[in-house]
DOGU-737905 format. One line per 3 residues: number of its first residue (from 1); their letters; for each residue x, y, z of C-alpha. Coordinates in pm, whole numbers. Example, Ala and Ser with C-alpha at 12.3 -4.5 7.8 and 13.67 -1.06 7.14 Angstrom:
1) as) 1230/-450/780  1367/-106/714 $
# end
This chain:
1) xxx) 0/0/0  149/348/-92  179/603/144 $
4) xxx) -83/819/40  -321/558/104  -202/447/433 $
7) xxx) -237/815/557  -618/817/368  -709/503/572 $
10) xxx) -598/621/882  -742/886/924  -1102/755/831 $
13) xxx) -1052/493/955  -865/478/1301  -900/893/1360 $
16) xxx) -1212/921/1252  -1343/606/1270  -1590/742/929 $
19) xxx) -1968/498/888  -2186/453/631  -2409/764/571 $
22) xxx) -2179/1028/758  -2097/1342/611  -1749/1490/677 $
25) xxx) -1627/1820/674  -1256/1859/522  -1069/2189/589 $
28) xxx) -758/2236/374  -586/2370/57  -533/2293/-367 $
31) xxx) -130/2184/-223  -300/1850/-19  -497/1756/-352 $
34) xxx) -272/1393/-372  -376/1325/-49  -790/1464/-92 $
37) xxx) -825/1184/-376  -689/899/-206  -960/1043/113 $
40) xxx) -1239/1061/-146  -1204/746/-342  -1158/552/31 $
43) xxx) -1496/792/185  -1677/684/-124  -1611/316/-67 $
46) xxx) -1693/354/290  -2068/550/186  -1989/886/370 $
49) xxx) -2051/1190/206  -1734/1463/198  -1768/1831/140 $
52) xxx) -1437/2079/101  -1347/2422/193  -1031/2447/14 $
55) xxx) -781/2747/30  -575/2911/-254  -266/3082/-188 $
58) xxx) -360/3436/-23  -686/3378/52  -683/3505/412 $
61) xxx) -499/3817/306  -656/3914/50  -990/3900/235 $
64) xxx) -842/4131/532  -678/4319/355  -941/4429/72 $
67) xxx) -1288/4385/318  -1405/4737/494  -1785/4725/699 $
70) xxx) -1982/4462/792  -1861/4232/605  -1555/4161/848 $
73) xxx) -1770/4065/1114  -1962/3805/914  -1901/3411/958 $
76) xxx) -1981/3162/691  -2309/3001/692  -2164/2659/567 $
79) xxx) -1870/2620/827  -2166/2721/1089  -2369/2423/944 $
82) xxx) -2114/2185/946  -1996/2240/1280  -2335/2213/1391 $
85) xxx) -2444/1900/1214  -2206/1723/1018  -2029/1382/1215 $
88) xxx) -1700/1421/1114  -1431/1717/1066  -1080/1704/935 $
91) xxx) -854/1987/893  -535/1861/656  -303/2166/683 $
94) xxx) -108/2221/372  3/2583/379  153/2772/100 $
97) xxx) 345/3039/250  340/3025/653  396/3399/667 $
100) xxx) 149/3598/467  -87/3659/730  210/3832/959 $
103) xxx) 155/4200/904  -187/4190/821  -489/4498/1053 $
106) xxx) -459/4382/1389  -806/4547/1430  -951/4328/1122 $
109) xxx) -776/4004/1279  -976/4075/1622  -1317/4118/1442 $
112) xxx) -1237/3788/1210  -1202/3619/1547  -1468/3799/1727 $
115) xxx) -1719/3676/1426  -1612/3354/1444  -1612/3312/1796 $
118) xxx) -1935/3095/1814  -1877/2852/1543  -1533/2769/1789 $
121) xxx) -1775/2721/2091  -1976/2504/1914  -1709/2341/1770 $
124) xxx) -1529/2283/2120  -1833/2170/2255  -1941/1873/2067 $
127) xxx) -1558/1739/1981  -1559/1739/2386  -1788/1438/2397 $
130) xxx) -1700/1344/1997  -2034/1426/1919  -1830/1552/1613 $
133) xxx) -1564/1341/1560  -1241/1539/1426  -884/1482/1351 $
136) xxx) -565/1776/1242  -302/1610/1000  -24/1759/806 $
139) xxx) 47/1733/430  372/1830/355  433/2129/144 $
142) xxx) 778/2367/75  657/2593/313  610/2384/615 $
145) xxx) 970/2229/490  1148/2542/453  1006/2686/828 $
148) xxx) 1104/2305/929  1492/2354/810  1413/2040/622 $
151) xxx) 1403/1983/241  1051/1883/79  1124/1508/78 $
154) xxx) 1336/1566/447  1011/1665/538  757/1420/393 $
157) xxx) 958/1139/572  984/1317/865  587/1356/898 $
160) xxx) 515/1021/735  735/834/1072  596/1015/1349 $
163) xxx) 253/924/1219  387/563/1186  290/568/780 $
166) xxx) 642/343/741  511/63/947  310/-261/813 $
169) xxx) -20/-151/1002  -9/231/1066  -357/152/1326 $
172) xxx) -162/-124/1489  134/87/1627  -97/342/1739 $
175) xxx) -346/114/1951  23/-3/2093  44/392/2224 $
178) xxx) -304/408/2341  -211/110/2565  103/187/2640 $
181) xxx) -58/588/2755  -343/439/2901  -133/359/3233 $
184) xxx) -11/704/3254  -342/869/3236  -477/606/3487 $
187) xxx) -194/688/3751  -250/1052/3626  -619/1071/3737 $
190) xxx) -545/917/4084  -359/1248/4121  -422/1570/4241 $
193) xxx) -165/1846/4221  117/1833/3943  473/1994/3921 $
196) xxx) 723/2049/3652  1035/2145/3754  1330/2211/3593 $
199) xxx) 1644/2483/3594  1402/2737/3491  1082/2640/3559 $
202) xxx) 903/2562/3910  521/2564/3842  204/2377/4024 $
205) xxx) -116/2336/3969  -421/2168/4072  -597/1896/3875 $
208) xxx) -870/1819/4117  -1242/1714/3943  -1037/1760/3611 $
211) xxx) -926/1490/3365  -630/1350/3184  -674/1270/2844 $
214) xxx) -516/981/2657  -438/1167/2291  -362/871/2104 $
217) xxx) -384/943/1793  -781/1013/1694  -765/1349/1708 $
220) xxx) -456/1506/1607  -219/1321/1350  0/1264/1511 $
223) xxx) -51/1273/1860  168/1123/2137  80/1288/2441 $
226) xxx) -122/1285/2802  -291/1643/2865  -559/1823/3105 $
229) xxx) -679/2145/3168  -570/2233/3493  -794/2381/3776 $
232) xxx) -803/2774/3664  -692/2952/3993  -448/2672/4037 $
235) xxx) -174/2791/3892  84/2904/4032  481/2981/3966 $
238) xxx) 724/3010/3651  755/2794/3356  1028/2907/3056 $
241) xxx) 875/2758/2735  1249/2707/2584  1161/2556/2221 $
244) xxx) 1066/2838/1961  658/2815/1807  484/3028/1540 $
247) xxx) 172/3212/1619  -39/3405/1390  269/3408/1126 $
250) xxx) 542/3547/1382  810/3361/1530  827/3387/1912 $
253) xxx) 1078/3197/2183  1241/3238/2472  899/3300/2644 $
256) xxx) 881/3322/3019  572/3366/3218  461/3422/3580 $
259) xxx) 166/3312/3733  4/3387/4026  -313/3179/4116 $
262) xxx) -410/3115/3773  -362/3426/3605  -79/3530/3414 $
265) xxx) 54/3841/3602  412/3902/3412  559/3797/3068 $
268) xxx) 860/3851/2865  1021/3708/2536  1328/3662/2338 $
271) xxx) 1159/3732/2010  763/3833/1992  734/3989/2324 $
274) xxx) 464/4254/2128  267/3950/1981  228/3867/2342 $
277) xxx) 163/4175/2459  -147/4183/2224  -288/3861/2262 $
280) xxx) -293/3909/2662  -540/4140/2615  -816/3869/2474 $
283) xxx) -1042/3754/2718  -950/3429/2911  -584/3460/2771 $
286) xxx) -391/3496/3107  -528/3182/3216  -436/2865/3106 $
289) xxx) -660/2602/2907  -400/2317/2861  -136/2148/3046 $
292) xxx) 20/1816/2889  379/1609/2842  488/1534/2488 $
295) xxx) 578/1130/2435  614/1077/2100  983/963/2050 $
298) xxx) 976/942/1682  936/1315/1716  1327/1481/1864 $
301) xxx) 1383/1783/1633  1213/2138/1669  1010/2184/1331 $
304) xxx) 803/2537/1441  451/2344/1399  300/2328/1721 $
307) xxx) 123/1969/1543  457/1765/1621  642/1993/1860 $
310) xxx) 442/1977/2167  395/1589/2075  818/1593/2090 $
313) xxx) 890/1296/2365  1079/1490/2590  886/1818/2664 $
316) xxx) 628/1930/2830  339/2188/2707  87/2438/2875 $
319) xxx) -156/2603/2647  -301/2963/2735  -661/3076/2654 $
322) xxx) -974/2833/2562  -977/2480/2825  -1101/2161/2702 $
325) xxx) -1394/2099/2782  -1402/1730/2816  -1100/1740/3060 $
328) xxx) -1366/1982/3251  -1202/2275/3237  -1357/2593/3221 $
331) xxx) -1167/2883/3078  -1315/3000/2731  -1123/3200/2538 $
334) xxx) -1074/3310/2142  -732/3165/2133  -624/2852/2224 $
337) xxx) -166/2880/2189  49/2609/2332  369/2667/2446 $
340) xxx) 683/2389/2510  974/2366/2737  1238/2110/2734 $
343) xxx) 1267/1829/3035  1517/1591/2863  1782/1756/3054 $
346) xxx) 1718/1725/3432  1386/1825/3409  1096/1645/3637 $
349) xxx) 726/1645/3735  610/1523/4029  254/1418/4126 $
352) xxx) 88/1502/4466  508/1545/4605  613/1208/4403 $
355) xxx) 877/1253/4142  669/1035/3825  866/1171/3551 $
358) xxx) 1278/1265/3524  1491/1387/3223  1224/1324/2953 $
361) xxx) 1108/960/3029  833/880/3294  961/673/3557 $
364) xx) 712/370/3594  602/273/3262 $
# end
């Protein structure tokens, strides 16, 4: 079986586990059309029904920066229908150029989100009981590549092994990780107050009447990782997110945050300290949705696409802004940014005062 079709039938078929008679909404662009036939052909076999919303290069830009009035605060009717009705959503991204959105009205970005604000609550609230079942993959384009430091075919065999697409039975080797992350997540939820600690980071929080989610693969391709929304006024300390991300086109790292029961009282940067400055001043931003430990091992290298870098076995992420619903937490917010620090180098976690995890490996399992 070729590659193409390997990644096709896992993601209808293990991620989104696609019957008869569902209809499935695909998010992506024109650059992921190799891997859109080999979805089609398998969804038509299956007896699902598959509708597209399909970028071209600029689309985004040229929207912002050509709409004026009302029409910037208008959401489409069709994504509003599909996240309201449709079974099953997949977003392929596939980007063309990773920065053209960088210097774009900050004013028209915060009414585009503003507008689109309830199709994301809906959206968050039925993937939290997979009322709508949906799954984020990666085709590989020269974009993605060149932001990666990786040449286009560096790339495609870097994203086809840490979704296991080199292996006889792709859905094999990932029910082997939802076993294997099972027992963390069980010894997890008998827990109630986490740790990580490292050189520059000493943060706690409280995960008490919240849940820790196996992410094994269903949702985001790849996955490889154990993650909870943390108890809101919980928080408390400083974490150093050490690994570099992209957010809203602009490089940021070296970001350093303090926290004082729950919210977000200081922050500072290396690079994109003004990104941050604006985006703390969304609602629900200085609190944080998302706190999680990478464990896929296939994944080592820093490629700027928060997909595989917060998955990177080894680290450890916290996300500010919007909570997941189904791991009960309750922070809503427009944004939703995960940010990664390094713990293969001394770093630890401990559960209620029990060092679990050391130097990138958990300690039991």
């Amino acid at each position: 079986m070729l590659v193409l079709e390997k990644y096709a039938d896992l993601l209808l078929n293990y991620c989104l586990e696609l019957k008869p008679g569902e209809r499935l909404f695909i998010r992506s662009t024109f650059l992921a059309e190799p891997l859109l036939k080999e979805i089609h052909k398998l969804a038509a076999k299956i007896g699902a029904w598959v509708e597209y919303d399909l970028d071209f290069a600029g689309k985004s830009s040229l929207f912002i920066n050509n709409a004026e009035g009302d029409v910037l605060d208008m959401s489409s009717p069709f994504n509003k229908m599909a996240m309201e009705e449709f079974e099953a959503y997949l977003f392929i991204r596939a980007p063309y150029n990773l920065f053209e959105n960088t210097k774009l009205d900050p004013v028209k970005v915060g009414r585009r989100k503003k507008a689109g604000a309830a199709i994301s609550k809906t959206y968050f609230a039925r993937t939290a009981n997979r009322d709508l079942k949906r799954s984020l993959c990666q085709f590989p384009t020269e974009a993605a590549a060149q932001n990666a430091g990786m040449s286009l075919e560096q790339y495609q065999k870097f994203v086809f092994n840490a979704c296991n697409l080199y292996t006889d039975d792709p859905k094999a080797e990932w029910l082997k990780v939802r076993k294997n992350q099972q027992a963390i997540v069980d010894m997890l939820n008998s827990k109630t107050k986490i740790q990580y600690k490292s050189d520059k980071v000493d943060i706690s929080f409280s995960t008490e009447g919240r849940t820790w989610i196996n992410s094994d693969g269903q949702t985001n391709m790849p996955s490889g990782e154990v993650y909870t929304s943390p108890v809101e006024n919980s928080v408390n300390g400083v974490i150093h997110f050490d690994l570099p991300t992209v957010y809203m086109g602009k490089d940021v790292e070296g970001v350093t945050l303090w926290v004082k029961n729950g919210e977000i009282e200081k922050w500072d940067a290396k690079r994109g300290k003004s990104l941050l400055d604006e985006v703390f001043q969304l609602p629900g931003a200085r609190r944080f949705g998302e706190a999680a430990v990478g464990t896929n091992y296939n994944i080592q290298e820093i490629t700027k696409n928060i997909l595989f870098d917060e998955k990177i076995g080894g680290t450890v992420h916290m996300a500010i802004g919007q909570s997941y619903l189904q791991c009960g937490g309750k922070n809503e917010s427009a944004i939703h940014w995960d940010m990664i620090a390094n713990m293969r180098n001394g770093g630890s976690i401990f559960a209620d005062g029990e060092k679990i995890y050391e130097s990138g490996q958990f300690l039991t399992f």
